[in-house]
Residue frames as a rotation matrix with the C-alpha (Angstrom) as fourth column:
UNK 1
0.565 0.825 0.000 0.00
0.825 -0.565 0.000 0.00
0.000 0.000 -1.000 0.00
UNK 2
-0.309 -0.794 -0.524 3.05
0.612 -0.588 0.529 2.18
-0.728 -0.157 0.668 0.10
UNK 3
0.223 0.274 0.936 1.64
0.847 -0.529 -0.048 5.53
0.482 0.803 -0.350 -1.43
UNK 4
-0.536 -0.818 0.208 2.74
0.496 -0.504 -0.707 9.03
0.683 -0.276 0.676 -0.73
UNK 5
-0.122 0.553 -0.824 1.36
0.981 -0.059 -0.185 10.44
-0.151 -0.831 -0.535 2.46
UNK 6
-0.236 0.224 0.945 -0.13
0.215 -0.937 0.276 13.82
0.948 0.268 0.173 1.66
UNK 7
-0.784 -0.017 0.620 -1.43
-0.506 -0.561 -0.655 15.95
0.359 -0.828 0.431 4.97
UNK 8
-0.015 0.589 0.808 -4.46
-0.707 0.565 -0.425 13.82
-0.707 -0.578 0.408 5.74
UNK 9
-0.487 0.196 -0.851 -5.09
-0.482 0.752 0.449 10.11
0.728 0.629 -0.272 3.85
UNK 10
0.287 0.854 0.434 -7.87
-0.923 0.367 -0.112 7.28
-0.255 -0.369 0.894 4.16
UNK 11
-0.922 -0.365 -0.127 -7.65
-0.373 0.926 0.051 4.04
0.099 0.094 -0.991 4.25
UNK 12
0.278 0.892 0.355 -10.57
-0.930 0.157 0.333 1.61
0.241 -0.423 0.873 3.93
UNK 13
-0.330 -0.310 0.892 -10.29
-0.728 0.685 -0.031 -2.23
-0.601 -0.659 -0.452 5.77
UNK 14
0.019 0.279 -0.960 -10.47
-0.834 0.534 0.138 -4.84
0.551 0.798 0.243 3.27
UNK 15
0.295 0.028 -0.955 -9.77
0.254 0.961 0.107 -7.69
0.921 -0.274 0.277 6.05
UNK 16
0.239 0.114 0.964 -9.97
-0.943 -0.208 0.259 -7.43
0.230 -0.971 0.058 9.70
UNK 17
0.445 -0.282 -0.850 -8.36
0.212 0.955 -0.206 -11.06
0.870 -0.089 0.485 10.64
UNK 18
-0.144 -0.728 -0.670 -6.86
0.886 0.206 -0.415 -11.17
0.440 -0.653 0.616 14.31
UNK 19
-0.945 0.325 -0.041 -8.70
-0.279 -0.865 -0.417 -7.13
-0.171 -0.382 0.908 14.89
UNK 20
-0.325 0.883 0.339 -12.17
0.723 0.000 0.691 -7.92
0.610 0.470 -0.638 14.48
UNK 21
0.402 0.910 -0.101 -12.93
0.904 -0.412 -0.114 -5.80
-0.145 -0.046 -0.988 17.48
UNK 22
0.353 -0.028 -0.935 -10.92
0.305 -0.942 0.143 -3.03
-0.884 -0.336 -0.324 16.29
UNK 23
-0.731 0.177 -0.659 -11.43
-0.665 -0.404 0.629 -2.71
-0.155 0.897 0.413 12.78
UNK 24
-0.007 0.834 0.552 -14.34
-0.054 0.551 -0.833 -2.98
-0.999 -0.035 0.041 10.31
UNK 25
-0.464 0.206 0.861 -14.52
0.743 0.620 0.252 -4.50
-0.482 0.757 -0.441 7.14
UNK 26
-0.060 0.444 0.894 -15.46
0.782 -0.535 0.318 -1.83
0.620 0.718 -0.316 4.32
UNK 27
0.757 0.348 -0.553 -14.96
0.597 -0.713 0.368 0.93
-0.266 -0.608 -0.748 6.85
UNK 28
0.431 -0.549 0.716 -13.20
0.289 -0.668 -0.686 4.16
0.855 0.503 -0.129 6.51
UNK 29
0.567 -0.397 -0.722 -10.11
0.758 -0.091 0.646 5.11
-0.322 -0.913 0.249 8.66
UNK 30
0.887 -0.460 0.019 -8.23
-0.460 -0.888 -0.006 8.52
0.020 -0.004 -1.000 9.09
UNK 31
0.345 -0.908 -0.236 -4.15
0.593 0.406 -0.695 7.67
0.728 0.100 0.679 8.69
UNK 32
0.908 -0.345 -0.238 -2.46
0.062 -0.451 0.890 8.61
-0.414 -0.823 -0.389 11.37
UNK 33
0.887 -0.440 -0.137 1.26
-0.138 0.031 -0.990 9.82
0.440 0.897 -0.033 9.58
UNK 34
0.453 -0.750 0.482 4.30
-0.345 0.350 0.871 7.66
-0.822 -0.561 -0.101 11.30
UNK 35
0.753 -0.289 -0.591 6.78
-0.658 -0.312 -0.685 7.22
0.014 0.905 -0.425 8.88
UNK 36
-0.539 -0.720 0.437 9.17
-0.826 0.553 -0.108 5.10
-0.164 -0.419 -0.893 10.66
UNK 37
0.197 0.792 0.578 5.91
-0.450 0.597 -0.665 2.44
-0.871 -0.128 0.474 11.00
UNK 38
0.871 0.434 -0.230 5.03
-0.393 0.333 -0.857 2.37
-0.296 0.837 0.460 7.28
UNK 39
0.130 -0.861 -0.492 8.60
-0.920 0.080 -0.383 1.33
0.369 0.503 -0.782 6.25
UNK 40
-0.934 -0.181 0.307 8.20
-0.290 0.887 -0.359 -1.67
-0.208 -0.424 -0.881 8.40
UNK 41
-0.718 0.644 -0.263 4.99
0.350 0.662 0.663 -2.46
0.601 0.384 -0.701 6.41
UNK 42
-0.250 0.754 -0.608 2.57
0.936 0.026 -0.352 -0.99
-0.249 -0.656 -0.712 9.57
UNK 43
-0.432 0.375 0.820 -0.04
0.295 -0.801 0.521 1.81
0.852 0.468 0.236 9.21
UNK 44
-0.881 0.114 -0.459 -0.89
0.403 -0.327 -0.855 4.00
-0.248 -0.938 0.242 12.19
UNK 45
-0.458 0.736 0.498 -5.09
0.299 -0.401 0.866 4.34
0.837 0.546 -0.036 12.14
UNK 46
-0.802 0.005 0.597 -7.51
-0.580 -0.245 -0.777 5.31
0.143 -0.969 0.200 14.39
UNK 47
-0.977 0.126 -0.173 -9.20
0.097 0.981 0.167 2.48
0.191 0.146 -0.971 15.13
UNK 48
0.150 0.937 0.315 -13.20
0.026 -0.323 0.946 2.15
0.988 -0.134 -0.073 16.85
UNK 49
0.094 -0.008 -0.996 -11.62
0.994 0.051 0.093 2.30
0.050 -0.999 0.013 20.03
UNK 50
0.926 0.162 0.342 -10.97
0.339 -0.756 -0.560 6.09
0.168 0.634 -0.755 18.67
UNK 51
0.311 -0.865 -0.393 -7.13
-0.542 -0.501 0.674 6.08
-0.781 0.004 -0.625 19.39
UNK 52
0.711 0.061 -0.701 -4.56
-0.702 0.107 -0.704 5.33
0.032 0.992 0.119 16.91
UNK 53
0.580 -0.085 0.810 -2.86
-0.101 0.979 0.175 1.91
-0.809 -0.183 0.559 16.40
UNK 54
-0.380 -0.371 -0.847 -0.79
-0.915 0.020 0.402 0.03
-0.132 0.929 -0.347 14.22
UNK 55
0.676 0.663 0.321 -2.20
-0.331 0.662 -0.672 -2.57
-0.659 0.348 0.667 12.02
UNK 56
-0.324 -0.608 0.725 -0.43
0.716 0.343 0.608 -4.45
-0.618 0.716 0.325 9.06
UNK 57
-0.587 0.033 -0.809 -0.76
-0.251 -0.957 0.143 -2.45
-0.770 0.287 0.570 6.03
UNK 58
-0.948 0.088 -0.305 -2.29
-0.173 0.662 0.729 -5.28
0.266 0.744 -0.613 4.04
UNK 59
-0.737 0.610 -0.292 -5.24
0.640 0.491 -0.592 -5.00
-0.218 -0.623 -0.752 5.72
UNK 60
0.049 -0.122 -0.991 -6.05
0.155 -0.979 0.128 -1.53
-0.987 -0.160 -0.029 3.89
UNK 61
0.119 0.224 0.967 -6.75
0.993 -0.036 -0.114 -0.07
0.009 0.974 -0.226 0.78
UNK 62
-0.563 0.212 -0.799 -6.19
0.466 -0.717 -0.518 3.49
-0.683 -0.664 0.304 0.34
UNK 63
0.218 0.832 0.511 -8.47
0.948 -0.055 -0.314 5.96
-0.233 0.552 -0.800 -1.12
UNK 64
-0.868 -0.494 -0.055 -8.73
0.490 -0.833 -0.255 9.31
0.080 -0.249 0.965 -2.21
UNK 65
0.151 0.862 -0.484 -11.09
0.935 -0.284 -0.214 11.69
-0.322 -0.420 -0.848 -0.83
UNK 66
0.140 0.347 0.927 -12.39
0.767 -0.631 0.120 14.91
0.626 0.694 -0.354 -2.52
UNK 67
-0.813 -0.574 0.101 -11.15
0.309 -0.571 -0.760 17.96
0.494 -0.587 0.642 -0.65
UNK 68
-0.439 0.821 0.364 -14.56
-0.600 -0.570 0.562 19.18
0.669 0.029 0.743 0.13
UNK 69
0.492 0.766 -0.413 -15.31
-0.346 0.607 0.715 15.99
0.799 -0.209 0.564 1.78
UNK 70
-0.113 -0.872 -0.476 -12.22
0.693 0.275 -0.667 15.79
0.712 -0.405 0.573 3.22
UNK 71
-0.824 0.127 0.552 -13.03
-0.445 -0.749 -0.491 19.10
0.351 -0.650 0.674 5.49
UNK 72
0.126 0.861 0.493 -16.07
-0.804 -0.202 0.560 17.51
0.582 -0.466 0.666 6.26
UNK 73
0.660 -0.095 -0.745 -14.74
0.164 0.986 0.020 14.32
0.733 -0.135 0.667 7.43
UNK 74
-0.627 -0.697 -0.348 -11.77
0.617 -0.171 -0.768 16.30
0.476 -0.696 0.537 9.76
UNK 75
-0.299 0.592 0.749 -15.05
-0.552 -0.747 0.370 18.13
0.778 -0.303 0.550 11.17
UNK 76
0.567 0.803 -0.182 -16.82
-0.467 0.496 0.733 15.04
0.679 -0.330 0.656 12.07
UNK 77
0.326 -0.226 -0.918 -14.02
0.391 0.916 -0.087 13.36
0.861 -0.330 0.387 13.31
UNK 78
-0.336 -0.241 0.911 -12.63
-0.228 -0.917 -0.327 16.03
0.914 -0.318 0.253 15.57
UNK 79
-0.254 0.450 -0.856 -13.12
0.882 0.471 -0.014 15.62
0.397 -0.759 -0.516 19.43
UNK 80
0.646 0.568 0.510 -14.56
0.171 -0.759 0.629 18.28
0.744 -0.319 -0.587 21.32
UNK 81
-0.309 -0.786 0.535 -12.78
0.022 -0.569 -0.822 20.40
0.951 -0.242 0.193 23.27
């Protein structure tokens, strides 16, 4: 999955073996950007526990997301203050 990390990137779960409860299948995750990780094959997301984790990277697909949607998606996710 080794693609270039731009300021925010998605990832959707294509297999969830050995994480079922912390990842879903056809779901969309926010990258979390760890560079050291991805070179050893792992991808820092934020899982449904809502911190971020590493996972294999084979588990993953990324995607791109339309800027427009992209602001709305770093809205929703956002925690309150």
């Amino acid at each position: 999955m080794r693609t270039p990390v731009g300021k925010s990137e998605y990832v959707i779960c294509v297999k969830n073996e050995g994480y079922r409860v912390s990842l879903v299948v056809r779901k969309l995750y926010k990258v979390v950007p760890d560079p050291e990780s991805r070179k050893r094959g792992l991808i820092r997301v934020i899982d449904e526990s809502g911190e971020d984790y590493l996972f294999p990277e084979q588990l993953f697909v990324p995607v791109r997301i339309p800027k427009d949607a992209e602001r709305i998606l770093a809205r929703t996710t956002e925690l309150p203050a």
